[in-house]
LUMGUKOL-183238 format. One record per residue: x negated, y negated, z of N, C-alpha, C in turn. Coordinates in nm, 4 decimals. Layout:
BEGIN
<dofi n_c1="X" n_c2="Y" n_c3="Z" ca_c1="X" ca_c2="Y" ca_c3="Z" c_c1="X" c_c2="Y" c_c3="Z"/>
...
***
This chain:
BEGIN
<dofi n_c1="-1.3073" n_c2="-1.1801" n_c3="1.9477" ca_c1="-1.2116" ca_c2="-1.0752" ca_c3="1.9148" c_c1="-1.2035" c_c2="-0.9785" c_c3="2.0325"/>
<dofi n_c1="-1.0673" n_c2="-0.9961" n_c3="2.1011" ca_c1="-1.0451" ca_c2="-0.8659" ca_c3="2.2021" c_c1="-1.0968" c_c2="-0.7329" c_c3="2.1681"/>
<dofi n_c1="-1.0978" n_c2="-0.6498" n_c3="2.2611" ca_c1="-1.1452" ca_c2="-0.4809" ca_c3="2.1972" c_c1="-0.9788" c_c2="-0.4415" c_c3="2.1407"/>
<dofi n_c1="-0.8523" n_c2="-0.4745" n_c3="2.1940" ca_c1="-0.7420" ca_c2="-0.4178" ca_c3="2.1887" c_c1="-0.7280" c_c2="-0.4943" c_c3="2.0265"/>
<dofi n_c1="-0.7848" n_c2="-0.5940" n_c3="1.9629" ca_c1="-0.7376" ca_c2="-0.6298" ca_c3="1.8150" c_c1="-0.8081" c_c2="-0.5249" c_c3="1.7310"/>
<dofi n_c1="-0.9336" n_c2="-0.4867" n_c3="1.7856" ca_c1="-1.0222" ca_c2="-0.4041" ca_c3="1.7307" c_c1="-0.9401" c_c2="-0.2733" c_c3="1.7298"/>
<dofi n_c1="-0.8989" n_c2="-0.2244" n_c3="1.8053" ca_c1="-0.7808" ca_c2="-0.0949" ca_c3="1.8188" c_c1="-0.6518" c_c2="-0.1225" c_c3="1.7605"/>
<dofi n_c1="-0.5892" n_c2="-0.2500" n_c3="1.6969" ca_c1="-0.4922" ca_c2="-0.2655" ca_c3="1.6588" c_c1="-0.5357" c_c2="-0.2586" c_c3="1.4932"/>
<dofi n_c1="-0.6601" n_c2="-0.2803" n_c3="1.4683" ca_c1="-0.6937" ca_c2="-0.3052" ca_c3="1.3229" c_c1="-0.7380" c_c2="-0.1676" c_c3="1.2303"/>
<dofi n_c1="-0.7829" n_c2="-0.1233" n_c3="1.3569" ca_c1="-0.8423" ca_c2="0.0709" ca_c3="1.3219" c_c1="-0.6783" c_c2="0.1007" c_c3="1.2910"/>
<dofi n_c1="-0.5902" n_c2="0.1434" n_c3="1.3926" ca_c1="-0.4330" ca_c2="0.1977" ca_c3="1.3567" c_c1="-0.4071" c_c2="0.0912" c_c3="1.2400"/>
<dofi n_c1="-0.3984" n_c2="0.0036" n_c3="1.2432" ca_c1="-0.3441" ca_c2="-0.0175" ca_c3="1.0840" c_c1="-0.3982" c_c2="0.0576" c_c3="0.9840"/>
<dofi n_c1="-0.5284" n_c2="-0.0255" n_c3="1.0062" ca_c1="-0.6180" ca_c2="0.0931" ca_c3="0.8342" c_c1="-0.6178" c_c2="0.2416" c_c3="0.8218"/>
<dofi n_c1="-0.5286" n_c2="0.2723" n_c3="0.9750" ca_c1="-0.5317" ca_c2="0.4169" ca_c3="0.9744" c_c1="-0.3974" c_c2="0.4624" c_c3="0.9056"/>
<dofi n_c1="-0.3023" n_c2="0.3897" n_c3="0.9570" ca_c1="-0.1460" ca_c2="0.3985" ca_c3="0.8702" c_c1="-0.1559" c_c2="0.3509" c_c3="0.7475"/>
<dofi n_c1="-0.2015" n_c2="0.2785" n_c3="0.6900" ca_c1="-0.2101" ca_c2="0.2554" ca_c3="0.5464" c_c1="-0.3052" c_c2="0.3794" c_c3="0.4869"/>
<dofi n_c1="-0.3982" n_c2="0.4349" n_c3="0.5696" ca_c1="-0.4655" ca_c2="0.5033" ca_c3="0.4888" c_c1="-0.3819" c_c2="0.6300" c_c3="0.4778"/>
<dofi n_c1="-0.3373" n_c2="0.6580" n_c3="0.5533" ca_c1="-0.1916" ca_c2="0.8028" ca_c3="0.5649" c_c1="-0.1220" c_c2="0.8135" c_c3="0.4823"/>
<dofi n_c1="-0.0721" n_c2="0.6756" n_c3="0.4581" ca_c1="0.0307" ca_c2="0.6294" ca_c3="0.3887" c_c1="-0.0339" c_c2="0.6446" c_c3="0.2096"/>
<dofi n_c1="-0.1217" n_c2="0.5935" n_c3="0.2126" ca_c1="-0.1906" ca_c2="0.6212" ca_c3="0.0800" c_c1="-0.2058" c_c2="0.7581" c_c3="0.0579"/>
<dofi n_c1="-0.2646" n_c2="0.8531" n_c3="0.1793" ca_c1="-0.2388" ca_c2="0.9728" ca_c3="0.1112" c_c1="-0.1166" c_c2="1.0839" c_c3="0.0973"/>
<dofi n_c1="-0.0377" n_c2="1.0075" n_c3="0.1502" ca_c1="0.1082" ca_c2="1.0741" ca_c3="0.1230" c_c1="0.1685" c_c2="1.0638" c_c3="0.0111"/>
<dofi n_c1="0.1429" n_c2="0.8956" n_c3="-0.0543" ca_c1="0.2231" ca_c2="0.8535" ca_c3="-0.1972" c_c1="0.1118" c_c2="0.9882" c_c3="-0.2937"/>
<dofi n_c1="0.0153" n_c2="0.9374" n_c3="-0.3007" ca_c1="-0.0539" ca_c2="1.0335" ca_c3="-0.3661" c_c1="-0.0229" c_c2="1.1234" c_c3="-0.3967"/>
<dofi n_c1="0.0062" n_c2="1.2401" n_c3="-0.2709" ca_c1="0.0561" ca_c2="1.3634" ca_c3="-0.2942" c_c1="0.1860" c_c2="1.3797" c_c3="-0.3345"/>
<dofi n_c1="0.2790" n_c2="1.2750" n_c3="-0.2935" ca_c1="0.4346" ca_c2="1.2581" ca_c3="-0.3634" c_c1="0.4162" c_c2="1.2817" c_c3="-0.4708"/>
<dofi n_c1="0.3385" n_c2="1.1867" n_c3="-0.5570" ca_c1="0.3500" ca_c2="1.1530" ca_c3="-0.6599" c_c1="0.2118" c_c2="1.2157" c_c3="-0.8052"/>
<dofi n_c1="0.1756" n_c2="1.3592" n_c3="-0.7453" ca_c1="0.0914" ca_c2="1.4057" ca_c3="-0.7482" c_c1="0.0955" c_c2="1.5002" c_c3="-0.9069"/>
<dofi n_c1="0.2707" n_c2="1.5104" n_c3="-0.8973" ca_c1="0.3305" ca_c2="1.5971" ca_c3="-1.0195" c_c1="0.3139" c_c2="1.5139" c_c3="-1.1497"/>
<dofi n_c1="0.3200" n_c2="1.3745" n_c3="-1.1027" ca_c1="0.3028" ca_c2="1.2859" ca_c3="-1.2397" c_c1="0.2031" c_c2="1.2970" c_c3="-1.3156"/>
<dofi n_c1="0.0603" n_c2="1.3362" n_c3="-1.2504" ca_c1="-0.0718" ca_c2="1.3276" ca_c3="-1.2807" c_c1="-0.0533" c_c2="1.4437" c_c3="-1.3761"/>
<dofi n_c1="0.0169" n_c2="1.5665" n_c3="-1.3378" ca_c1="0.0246" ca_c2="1.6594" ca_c3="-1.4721" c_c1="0.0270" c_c2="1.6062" c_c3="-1.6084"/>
<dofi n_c1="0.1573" n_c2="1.5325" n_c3="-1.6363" ca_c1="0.1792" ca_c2="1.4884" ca_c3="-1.7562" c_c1="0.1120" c_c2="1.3435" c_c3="-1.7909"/>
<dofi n_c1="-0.0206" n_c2="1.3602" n_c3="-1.7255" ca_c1="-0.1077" ca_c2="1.2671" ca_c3="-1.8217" c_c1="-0.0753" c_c2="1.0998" c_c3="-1.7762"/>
<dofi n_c1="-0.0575" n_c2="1.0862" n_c3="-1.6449" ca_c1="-0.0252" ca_c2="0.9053" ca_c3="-1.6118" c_c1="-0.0917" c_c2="0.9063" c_c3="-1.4607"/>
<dofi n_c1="-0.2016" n_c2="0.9882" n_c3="-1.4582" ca_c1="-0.3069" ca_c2="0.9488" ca_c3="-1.3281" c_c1="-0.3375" c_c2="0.7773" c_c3="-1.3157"/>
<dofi n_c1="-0.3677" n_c2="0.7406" n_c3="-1.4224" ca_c1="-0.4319" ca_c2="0.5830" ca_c3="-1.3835" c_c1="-0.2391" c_c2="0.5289" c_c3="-1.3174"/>
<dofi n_c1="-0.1699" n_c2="0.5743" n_c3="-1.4377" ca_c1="-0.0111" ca_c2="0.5143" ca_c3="-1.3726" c_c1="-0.0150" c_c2="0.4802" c_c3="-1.2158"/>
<dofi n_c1="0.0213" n_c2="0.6214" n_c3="-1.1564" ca_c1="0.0124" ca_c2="0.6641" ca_c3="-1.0753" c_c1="-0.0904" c_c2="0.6385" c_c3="-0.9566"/>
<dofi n_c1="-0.2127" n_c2="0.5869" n_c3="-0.9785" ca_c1="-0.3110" ca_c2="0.5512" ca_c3="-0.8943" c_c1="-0.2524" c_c2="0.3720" c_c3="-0.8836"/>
<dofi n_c1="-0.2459" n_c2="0.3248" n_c3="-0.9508" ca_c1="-0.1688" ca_c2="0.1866" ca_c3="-1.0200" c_c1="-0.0768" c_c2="0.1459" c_c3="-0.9096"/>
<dofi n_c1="0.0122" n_c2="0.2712" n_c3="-0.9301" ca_c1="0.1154" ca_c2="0.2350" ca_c3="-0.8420" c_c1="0.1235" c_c2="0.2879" c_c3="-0.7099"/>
<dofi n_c1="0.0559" n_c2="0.3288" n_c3="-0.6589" ca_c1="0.0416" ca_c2="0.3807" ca_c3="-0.5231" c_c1="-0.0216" c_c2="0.2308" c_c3="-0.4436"/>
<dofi n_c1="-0.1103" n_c2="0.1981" n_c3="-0.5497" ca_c1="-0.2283" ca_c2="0.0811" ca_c3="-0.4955" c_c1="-0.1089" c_c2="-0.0504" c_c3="-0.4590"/>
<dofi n_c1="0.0263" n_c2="-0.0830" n_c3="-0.5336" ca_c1="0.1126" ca_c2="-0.1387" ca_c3="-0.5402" c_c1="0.2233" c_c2="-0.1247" c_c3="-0.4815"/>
<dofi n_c1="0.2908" n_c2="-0.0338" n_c3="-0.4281" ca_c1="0.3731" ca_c2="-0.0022" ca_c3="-0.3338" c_c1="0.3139" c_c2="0.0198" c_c3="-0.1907"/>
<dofi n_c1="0.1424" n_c2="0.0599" n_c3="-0.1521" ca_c1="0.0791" ca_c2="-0.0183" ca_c3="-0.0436" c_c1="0.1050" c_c2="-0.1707" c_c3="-0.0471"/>
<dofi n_c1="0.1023" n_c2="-0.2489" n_c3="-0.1351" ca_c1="0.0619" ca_c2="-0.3979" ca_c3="-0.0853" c_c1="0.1896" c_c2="-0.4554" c_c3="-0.0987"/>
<dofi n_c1="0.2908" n_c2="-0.4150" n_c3="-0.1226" ca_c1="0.4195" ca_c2="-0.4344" ca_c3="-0.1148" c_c1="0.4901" c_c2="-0.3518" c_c3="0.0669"/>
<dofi n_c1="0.3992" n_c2="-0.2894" n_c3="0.0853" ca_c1="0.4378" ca_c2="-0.2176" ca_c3="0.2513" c_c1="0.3894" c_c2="-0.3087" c_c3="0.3185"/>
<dofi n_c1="0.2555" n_c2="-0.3607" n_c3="0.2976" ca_c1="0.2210" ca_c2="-0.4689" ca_c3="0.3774" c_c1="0.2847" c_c2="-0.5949" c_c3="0.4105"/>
<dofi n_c1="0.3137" n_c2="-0.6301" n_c3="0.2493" ca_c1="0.3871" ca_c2="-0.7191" ca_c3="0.2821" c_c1="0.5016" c_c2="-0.7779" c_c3="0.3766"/>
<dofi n_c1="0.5692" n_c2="-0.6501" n_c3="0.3330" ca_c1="0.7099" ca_c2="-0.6402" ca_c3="0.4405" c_c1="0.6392" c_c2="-0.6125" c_c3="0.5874"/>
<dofi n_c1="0.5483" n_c2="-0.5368" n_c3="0.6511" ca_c1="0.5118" ca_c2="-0.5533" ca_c3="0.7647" c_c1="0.4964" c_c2="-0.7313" c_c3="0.7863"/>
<dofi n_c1="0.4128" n_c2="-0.7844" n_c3="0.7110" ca_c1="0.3954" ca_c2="-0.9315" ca_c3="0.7402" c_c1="0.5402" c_c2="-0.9831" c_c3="0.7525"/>
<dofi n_c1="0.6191" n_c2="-0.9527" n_c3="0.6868" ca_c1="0.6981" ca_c2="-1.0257" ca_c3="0.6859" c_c1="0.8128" c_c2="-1.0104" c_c3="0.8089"/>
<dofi n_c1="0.8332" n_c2="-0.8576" n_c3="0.8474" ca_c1="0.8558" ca_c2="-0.8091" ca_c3="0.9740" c_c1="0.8227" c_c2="-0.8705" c_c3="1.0678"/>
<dofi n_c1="0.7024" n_c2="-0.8907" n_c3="1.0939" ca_c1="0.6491" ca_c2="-0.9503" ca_c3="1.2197" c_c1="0.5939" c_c2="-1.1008" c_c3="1.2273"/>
<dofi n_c1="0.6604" n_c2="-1.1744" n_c3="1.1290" ca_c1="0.6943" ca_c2="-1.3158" ca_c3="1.1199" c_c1="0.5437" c_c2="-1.3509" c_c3="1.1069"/>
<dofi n_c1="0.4856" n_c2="-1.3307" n_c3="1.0277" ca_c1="0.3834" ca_c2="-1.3420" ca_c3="0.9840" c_c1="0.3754" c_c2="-1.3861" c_c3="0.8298"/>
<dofi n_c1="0.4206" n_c2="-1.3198" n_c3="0.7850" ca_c1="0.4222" ca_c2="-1.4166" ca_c3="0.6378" c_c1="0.6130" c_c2="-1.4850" c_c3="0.6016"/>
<dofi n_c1="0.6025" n_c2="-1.5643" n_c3="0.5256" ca_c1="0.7167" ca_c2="-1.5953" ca_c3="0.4579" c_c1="0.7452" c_c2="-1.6240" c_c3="0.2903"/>
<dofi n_c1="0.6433" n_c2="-1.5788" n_c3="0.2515" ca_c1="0.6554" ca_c2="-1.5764" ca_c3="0.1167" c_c1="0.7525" c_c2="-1.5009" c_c3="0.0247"/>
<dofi n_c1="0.7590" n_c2="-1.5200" n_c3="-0.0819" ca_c1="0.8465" ca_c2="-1.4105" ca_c3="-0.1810" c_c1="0.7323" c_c2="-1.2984" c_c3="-0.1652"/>
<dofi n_c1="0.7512" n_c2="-1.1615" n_c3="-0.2082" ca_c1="0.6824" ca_c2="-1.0759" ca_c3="-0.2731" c_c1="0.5960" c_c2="-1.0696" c_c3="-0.3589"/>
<dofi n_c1="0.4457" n_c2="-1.0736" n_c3="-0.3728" ca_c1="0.4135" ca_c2="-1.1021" ca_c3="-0.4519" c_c1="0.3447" c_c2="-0.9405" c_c3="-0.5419"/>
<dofi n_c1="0.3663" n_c2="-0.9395" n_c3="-0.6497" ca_c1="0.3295" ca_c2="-0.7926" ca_c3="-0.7626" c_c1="0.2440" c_c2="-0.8767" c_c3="-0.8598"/>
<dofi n_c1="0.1536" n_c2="-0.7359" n_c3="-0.8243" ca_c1="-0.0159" ca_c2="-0.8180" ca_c3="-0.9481" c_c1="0.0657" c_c2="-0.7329" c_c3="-1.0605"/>
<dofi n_c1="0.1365" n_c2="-0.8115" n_c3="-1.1423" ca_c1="0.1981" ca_c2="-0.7718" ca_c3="-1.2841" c_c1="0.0658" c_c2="-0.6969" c_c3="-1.3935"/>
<dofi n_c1="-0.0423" n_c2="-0.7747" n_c3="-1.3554" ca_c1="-0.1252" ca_c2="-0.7310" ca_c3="-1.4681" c_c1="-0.2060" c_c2="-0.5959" c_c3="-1.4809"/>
<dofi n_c1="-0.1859" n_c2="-0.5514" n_c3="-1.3582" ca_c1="-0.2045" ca_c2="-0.3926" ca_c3="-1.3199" c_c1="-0.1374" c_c2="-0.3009" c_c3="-1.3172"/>
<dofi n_c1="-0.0357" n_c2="-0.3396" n_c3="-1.3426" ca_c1="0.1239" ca_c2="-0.2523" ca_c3="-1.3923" c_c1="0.1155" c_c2="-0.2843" c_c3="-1.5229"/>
<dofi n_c1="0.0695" n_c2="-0.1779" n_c3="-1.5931" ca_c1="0.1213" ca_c2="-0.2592" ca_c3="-1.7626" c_c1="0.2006" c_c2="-0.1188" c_c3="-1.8084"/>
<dofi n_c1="0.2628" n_c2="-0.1437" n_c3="-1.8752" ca_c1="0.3440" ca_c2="-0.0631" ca_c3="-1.9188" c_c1="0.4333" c_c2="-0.0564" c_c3="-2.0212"/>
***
């Protein structure tokens, strides 16, 4: 493993981790009215749906989208 993949892998986990705490705070008003797990749920799910599309951006994946349905219940 190059040192520069090692620096490419830190900035990712660093933008996803940003990114996680931004939805959070977006979505921070929901937690008032009682749908924290919701809300944690779906933050965890619109990350792995960002990823995705990065993969898919950079011709790295080609799959459909995939959503863990069973962690969204609703």
């Amino acid at each position: 493993m190059a040192i520069e993949d090692i620096d490419d892998d830190m900035s990712f986990d660093k933008a996803v981790g940003l990114l996680r705490f931004a939805l959070n705070k977006v979505m921070k008003p929901l937690e008032l009215y009682g749908q924290t797990h919701y809300v944690r749920t779906a933050v965890e799910e619109i990350i792995s749906l960002s990823v995705q599309l990065h993969w898919k951006l950079s011709g790295l994946d080609e799959m459909p989208y995939h959503i863990n349905e069973e962690l969204l219940h609703w």
